[in-house]
N, C-alpha and C positions, 0 to 999 in steps of 0.2 A: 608421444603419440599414444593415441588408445590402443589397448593391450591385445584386443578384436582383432583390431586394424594391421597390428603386426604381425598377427597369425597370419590373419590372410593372407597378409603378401610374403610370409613364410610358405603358405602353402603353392601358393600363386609360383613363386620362382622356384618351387620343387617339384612342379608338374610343366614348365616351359625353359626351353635354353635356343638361345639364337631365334626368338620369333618363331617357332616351331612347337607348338604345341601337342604333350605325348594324347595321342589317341588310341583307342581298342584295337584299333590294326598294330600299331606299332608293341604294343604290349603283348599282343596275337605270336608276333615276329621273332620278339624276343626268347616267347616261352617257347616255339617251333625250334631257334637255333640252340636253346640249353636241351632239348629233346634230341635232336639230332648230336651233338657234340656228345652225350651219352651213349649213345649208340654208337660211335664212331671212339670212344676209349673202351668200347666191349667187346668189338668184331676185331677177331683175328686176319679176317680176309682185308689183303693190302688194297686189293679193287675197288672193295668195300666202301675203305675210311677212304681213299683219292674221293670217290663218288658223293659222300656224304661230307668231304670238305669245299668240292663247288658249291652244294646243293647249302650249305650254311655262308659260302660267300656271297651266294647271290641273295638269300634273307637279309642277311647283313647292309647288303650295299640298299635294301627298298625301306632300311629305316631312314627316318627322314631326320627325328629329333638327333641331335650331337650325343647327348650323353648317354643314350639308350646304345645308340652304334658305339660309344666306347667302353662300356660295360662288357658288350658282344663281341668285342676284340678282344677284349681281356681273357675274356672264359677261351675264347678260338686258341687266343697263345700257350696258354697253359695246357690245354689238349695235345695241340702240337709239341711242348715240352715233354709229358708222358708218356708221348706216344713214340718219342725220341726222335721225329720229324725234324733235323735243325735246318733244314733247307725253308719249310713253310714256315720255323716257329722265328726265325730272323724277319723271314718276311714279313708276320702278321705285328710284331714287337715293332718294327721299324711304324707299321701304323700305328700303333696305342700312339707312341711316343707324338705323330704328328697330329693325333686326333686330341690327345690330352695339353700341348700346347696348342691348340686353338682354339678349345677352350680353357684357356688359361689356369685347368687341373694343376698347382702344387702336387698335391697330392698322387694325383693318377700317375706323373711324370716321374717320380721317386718312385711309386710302384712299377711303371717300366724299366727304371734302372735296374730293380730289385730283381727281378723273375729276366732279366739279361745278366745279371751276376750270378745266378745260378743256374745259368744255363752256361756259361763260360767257367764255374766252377766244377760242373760235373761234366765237364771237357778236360780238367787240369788246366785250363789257359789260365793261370792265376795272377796276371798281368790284366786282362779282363774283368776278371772277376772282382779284383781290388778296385779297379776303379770304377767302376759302375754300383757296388756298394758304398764306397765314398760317395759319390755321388749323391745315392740315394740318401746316407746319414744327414749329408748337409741341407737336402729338401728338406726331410724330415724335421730336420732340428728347427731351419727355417722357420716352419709352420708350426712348432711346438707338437707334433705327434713323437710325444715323448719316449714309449713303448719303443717302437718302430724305427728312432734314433738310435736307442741301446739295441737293438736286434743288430744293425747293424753294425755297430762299433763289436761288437759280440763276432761276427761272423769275418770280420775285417781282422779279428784279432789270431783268428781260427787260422788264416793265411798267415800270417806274419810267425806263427808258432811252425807253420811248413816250410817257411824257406828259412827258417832259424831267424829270425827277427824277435828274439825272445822279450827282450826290454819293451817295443812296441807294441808286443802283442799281451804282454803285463799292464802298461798303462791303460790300454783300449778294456781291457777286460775287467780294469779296476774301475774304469769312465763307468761303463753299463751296469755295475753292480750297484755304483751309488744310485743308476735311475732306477733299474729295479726294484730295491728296496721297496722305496714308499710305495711301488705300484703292486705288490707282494705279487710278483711273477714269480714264483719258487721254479716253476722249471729251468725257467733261465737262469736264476742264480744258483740252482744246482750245476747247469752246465758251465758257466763261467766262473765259479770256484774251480769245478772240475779241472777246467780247463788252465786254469792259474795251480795247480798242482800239480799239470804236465810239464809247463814250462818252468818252475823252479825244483822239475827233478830233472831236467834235461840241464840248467844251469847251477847242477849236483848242491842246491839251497834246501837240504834232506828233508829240515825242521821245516820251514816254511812249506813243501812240498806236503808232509804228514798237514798238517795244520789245516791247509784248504782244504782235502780230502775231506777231513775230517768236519768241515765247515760247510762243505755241499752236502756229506750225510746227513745234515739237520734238514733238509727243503725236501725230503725224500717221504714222509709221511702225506705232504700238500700236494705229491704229483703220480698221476697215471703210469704203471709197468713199475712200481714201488722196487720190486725186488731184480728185475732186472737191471736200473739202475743202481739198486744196489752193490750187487754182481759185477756191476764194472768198476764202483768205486772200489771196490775190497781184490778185484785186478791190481788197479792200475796202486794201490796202498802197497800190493805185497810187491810190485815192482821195485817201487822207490827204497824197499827195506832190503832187496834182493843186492841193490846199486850199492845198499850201506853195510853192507855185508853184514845185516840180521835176519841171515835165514832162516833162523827158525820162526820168528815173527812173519818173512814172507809167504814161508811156506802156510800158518795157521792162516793167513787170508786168503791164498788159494785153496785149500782146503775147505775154509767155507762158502765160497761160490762153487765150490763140487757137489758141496753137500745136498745141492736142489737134484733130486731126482729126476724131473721133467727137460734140466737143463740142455741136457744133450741132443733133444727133441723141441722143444723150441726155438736154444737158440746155439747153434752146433756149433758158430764159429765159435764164439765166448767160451763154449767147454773145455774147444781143443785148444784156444789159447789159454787158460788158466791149467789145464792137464800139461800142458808143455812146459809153462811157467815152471808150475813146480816141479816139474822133472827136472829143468832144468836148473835151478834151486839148491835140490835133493843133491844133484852132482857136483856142484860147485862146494856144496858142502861135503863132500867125499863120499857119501852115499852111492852103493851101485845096484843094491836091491831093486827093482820093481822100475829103475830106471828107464832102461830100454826098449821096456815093453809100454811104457806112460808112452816115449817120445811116438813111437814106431802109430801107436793110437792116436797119437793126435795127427800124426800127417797123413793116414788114412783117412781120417776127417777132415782134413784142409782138401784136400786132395781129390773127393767125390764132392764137393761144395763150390770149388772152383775158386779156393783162396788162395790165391799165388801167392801175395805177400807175405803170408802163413804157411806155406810150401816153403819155402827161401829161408826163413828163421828156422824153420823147426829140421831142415837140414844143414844149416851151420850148427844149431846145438846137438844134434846128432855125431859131424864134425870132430864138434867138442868131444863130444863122449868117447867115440873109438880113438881122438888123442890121445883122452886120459886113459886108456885100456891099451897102450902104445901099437894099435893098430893101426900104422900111419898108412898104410894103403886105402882101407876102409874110412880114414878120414881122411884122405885127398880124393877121394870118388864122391863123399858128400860135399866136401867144398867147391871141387868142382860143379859140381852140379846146381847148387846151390847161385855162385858167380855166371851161369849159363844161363840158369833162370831170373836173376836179376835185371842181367845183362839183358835179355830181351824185354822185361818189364818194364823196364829204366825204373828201376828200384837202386838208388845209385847209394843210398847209403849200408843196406847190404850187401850190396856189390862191394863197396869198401873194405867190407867185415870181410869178406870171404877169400878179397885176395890180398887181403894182412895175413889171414892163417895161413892161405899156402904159401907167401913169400916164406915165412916161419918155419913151417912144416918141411918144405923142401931147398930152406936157405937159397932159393932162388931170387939173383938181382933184378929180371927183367920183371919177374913178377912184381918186384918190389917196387921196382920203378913207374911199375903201371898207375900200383897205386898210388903212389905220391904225385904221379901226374893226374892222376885222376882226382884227388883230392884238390888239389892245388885249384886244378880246371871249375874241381863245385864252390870252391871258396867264393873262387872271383865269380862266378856266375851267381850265387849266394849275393855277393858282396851288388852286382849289377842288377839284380832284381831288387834288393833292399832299395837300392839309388834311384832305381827308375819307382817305385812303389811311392820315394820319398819327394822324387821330383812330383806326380801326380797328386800327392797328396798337399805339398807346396802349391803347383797350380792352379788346383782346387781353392784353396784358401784365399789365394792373391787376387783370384776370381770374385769369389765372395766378398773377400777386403773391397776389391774396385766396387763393387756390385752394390757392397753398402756404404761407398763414399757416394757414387751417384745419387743413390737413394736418400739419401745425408743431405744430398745436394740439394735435389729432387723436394724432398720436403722442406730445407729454406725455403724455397725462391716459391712453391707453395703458402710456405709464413708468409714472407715478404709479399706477393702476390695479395694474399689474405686479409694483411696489415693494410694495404696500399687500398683496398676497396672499399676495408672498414673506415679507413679513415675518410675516401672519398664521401661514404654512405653519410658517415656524420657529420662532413662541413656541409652536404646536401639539408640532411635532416635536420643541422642547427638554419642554416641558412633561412629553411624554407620556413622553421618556425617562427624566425623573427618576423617571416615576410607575414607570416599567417598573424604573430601578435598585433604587427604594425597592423593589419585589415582591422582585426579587430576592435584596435583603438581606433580607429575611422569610424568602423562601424559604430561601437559605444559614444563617440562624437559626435556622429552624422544624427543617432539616436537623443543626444543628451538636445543637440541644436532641434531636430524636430519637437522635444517637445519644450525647451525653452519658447520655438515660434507660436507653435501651440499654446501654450500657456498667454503670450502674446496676442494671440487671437481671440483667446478668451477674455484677456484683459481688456480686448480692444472691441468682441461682443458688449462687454458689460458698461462698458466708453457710449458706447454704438445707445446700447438699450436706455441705457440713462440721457442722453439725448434724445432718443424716441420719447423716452417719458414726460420731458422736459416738451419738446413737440406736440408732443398730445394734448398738454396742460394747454402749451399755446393755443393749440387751435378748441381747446374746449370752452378759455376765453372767446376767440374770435367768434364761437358759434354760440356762445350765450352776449358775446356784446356785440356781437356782429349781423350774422344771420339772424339769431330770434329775436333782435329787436329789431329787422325789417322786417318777420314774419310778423311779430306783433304789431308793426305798423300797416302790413299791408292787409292785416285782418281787421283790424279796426276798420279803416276804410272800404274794404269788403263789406263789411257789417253795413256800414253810413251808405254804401249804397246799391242795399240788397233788398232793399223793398223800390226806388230810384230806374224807373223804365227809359226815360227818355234818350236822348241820341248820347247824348252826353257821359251818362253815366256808363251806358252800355260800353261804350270804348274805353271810360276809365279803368270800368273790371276786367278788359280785355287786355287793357298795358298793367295792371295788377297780376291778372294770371299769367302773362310772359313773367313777370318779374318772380313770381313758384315757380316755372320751370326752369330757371337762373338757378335761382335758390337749390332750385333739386341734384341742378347738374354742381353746381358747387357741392354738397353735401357727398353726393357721391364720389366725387374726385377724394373727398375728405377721407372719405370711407377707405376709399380703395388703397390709398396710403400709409392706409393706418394699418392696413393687412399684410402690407408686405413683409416679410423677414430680408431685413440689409445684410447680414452676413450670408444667406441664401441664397441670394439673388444672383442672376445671371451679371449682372451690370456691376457689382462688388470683384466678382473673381474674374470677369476680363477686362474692368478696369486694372487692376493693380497688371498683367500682362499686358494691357493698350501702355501703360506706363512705361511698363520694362521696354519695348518695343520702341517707342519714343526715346527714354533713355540713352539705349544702348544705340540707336540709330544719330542722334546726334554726338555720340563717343565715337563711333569707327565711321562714321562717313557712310552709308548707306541707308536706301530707301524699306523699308519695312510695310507688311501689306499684313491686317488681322483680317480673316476670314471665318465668320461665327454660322454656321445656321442657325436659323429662327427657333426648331423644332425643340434644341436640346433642354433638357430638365436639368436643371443647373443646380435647382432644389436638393434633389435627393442625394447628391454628392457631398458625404460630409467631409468637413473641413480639414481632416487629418490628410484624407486624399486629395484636396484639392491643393495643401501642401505638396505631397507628392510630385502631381501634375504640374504645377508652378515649379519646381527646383528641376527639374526633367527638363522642362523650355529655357530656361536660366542655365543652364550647365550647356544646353544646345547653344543657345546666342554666345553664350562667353568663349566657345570654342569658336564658332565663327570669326566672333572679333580678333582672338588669337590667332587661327590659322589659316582659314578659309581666304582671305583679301578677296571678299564679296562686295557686288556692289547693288544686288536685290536680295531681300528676304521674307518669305512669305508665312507665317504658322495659320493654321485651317484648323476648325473644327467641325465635322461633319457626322451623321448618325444615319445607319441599317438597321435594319428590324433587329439582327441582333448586339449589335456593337458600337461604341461611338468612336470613331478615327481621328486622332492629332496629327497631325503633322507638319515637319518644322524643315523647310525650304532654304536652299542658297544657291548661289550662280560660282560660287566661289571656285578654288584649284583644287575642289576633296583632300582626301590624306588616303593614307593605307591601312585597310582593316588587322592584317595582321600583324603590323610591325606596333597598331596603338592596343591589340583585342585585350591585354591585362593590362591596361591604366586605368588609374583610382575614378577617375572621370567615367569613361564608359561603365564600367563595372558599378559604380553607385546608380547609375540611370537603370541599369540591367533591375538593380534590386529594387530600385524606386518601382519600378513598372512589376515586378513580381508581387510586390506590394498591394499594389491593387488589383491583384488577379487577372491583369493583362501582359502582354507582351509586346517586346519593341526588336524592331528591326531600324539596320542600316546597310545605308545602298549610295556608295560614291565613289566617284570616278573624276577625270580633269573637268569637268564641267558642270560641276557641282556634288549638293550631298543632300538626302534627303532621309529625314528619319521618322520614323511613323510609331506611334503607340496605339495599340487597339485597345480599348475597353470594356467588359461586357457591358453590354444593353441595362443591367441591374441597375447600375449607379446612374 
């Protein structure tokens, strides 16, 4: 197709969907409800955003076009996600989802999954969140949005690394690096090394651990907050060296995430976890200088920020610290406190840490026992979220497996289908060829025979002429030995008695002069003879049809009636045509004899001012127009008569058939 041609209808089906065509109003609509949805993620007042959330559902519902109204759900959902609305943002999501399958959105339908996984992420429901990112990967992938596939194997892998799913969350995180790559998203390959540096320091793998760190620092000059990214790789580095017991290597990379002056003011958690870190470091390495007063600073900074989970650590390493100063009082009031504030966090893996120390601390068995029931309880529920993450993600696949055997399916029986109509199309198209060659060789036949007749005709003009000549010689004897030796005789005697008055003579000139007007009338017949053209003639061309007529009347048993008017010019109709005309009556009669069982037959020829009229008569049993309208017989008459720039009709019924050819008046 021309290249024009596919713009336009590029353009064409990016301004229409469902027969709906976007108009100014609707575009009007769209920009009112992004206006309003701005206003309603600005105002504090709860009244407010309720009032300016009808006031954009009712914009919403007077779009008319589909994909305008799913655009305007999408923005609506995302509002209601920030605005932490989960009552309306389920609501308005539950639309995307039904407005993007119907119109058959891939795309939109994976971004529904996507913005309901993080809306059941920043719930904790990570049972939700996993599957609705799966979900979304496998649309994704589906449709080749390449990017948007590894995002979410990337955030799929982010859960799997929370409920200790380490292995899984390794491969997933290894999937998305190879798509990133080529697509050089550096921030995501910063975060997903990052991220594969956490997990093989949690599965104590030190070197492999150091390694990605060190491999997500290289993406860090290509990405946005350079240094604060950096800041957490050079964290989470001096962690893993903390684990390896090379604390002085851990302690020089908390150290330089200290070193930013601004840090503690931009970004205060990050301080006081890297200020804890190494405090906590510094102790472990036996260090007691400067200790206590690092810890005590950083949980006044967890503490006005509202980081519990950093509340919780940095009072079990506190804990720690008045252990090693054997003030076990002072470190069973931090651990305690510490296991109190877990406890109601459900921070369950500090909760473990804290009441391991005081079993320890106070060789207490109940405590001890808590904890081992309490581990045991996270394993298996560890172990039942893995199963169930795995069952979902199994589902998922077996889904897709059926999904594309139908579609497997689906396009055979589309082949087959395909094959089945091609081949129909061609025994059609061989078929109808041979039928169209076979006309043809008719035609070039029907052609080759008119002008062998032709030529026949000719041969049988010049038969004709040389008999006329021959004719002519005769009668130009008979009128020099014939006529002008009676006109010489009856001049003579003219002469002998033209001076001769008496009774006598006057009656001889009188039977003399009858005997010239003999003469004259002879001469003129002579004349008039000699004028005529026999292949022109009317009496030539319905002879040879008075023939046919006779003919064919004594072969089938029936009477035959020729009907000429006097008027027609038989002349001017050259002989190619009156070929025509003759095979046109002949093809008529022969059908009759064949089918008709007639027992009158009438052909007329009649003339209007503008037109001369054939017509070819029978009493016969007709036939059926449409069961004969493509045989070789009608069809050559059809052409005969096109031939001579007239037209033919037929009209029959049980009681005969009559067929009429018109001719212009010209010929």
């Amino acid at each position: 197709m021309i290249k024009g041609i596919s713009v336009f209808l590029i353009l064409l089906l990016s301004i229409s969907c469902n027969n709906k065509v976007i108009n100014k109003k609707e575009i009007n609509e769209l920009a009112s409800v992004k206006e309003r949805i701005s206003l309603m993620n600005s105002t504090p007042n709860t009244e407010e955003k309720l009032s300016l959330s009808l006031e954009i559902n009712k914009a919403i519902n007077r779009i008319q076009n589909d994909t305008i109204k799913n655009d305007a759900l999408f923005l609506l959902s995302y509002a209601h996600y920030i605005n932490k609305d989960s009552v309306q943002f389920l609501k308005v999501n539950k639309q995307t989802f039904q407005q993007s399958l119907k119109l058959k959105d891939t795309s939109k339908i994976a971004e529904a999954h996507y913005d309901l996984a993080n809306f059941y992420y920043s719930k904790e429901e990570l049972a939700g969140a996993f599957k609705n990112f799966n979900e979304a990967q496998k649309l994704y992938s589906h449709i080749e949005e390449n990017f948007l596939s590894a995002k979410m194997l990337l955030y799929i892998s982010y859960i799997q690394k929370d409920i200790h799913d380490y292995t899984g969350s390794e491969i997933n995180s290894i999937q998305a690096i190879k798509i990133f790559k080529p697509l050089k998203k550096y921030f995501y390959l910063f975060s997903a090394y990052n991220n594969l540096g956490i997990i093989y320091g949690e599965l104590e793998e030190y070197e492999s651990a150091i390694n990605s760190f060190k491999e997500s620092e290289k993406y860090l000059e290509n990405i946005k907050d350079k240094n604060k990214n950096k800041e957490i790789i050079l964290n989470n580095i001096g962690l893993v060296y903390s684990k390896m017991g090379e604390f002085v290597l851990a302690e020089n990379s908390f150290k330089e995430v200290l070193q930013n002056p601004e840090l503690s003011q931009t970004d205060p958690e990050l301080y006081a976890m890297a200020l804890d870190n190494l405090a906590h470091s510094e102790m472990k390495r036996g260090k007691t200088s400067g200790v206590l007063e690092k810890l005590n600073k950083s949980l006044r900074i967890r503490d006005s920020t509202g980081h519990t989970s950093g509340v919780v650590i940095n009072k079990i390493h506190l804990g720690e610290y008045y252990l090693k100063q054997k003030d076990t009082a002072k470190a069973s009031e931090f651990f305690t406190s510490a296991k109190n504030l877990a406890q109601e966090s459900n921070n369950f893996r500090d909760l473990l840490k804290s009441l391991l120390f005081l079993s320890s601390l106070n060789d207490d068995k109940e405590t001890l026992d808590q904890y081992i029931q309490l581990n045991d309880s996270l394993q298996k529920e560890e172990r039942a979220i893995r199963n169930k993450f795995a069952r979902i993600r199994f589902e998922t696949d077996e889904f897709i497996a059926q999904n594309n055997e139908l579609n497997l399916q689906k396009r055979w029986m589309i082949f087959g289908f395909s094959g089945l109509i091609l081949l129909l199309v061609s025994v059609f198209t061989n078929r109808n060829q041979r039928i169209k060659n076979r006309e043809l060789k008719l035609i070039q036949q029907q052609q080759k025979t008119n002008e062998e007749i032709y030529n026949l005709l000719i041969d049988s003009q010049t038969i004709i002429e040389d008999a006329q000549e021959k004719e002519k010689k005769r009668i130009s004897r008979e009128l020099h030995d014939g006529i002008l030796s009676q006109f010489f005789g009856v001049r003579l005697n003219l002469e002998f008695l033209n001076d001769c008055t008496d009774k006598e003579s006057v009656a001889k000139r009188g039977m003399y002069i009858n005997e010239l007007k003999l003469l004259e009338k002879d001469i003129r017949k002579v004349s008039h003879e000699l004028n005529i053209d026999f292949l022109s003639s009317e009496k030539s061309f319905l002879h040879i049809v008075a023939e046919l007529l006779k003919e064919q009347e004594n072969y089938a048993n029936y009477k035959s009636e020729l009907i000429v008017e006097d008027e027609i010019k038989w002349e001017y109709l050259p002989p190619k045509s009156k070929i025509n005309l003759y095979r046109i009556i002949q093809e008529a009669i022969h059908n009759i004899n064949k089918y008709a069982d007639a027992r009158n037959v009438k052909v007329s020829f009649f003339q209007s001012e503008k037109e001369v009229l054939v017509s070819i008569e029978d009493d016969g049993k007709g036939f059926d127009l449409e069961s004969v309208k493509d045989g070789i017989g009608l069809k050559n008459m059809k052409m005969r008569s096109k031939d001579l720039d007239g037209s033919i009709s037929f009209n029959s019924n049980t009681n005969g058939t009559r067929i009429e050819i018109k001719l212009p008046r010209k010929i």
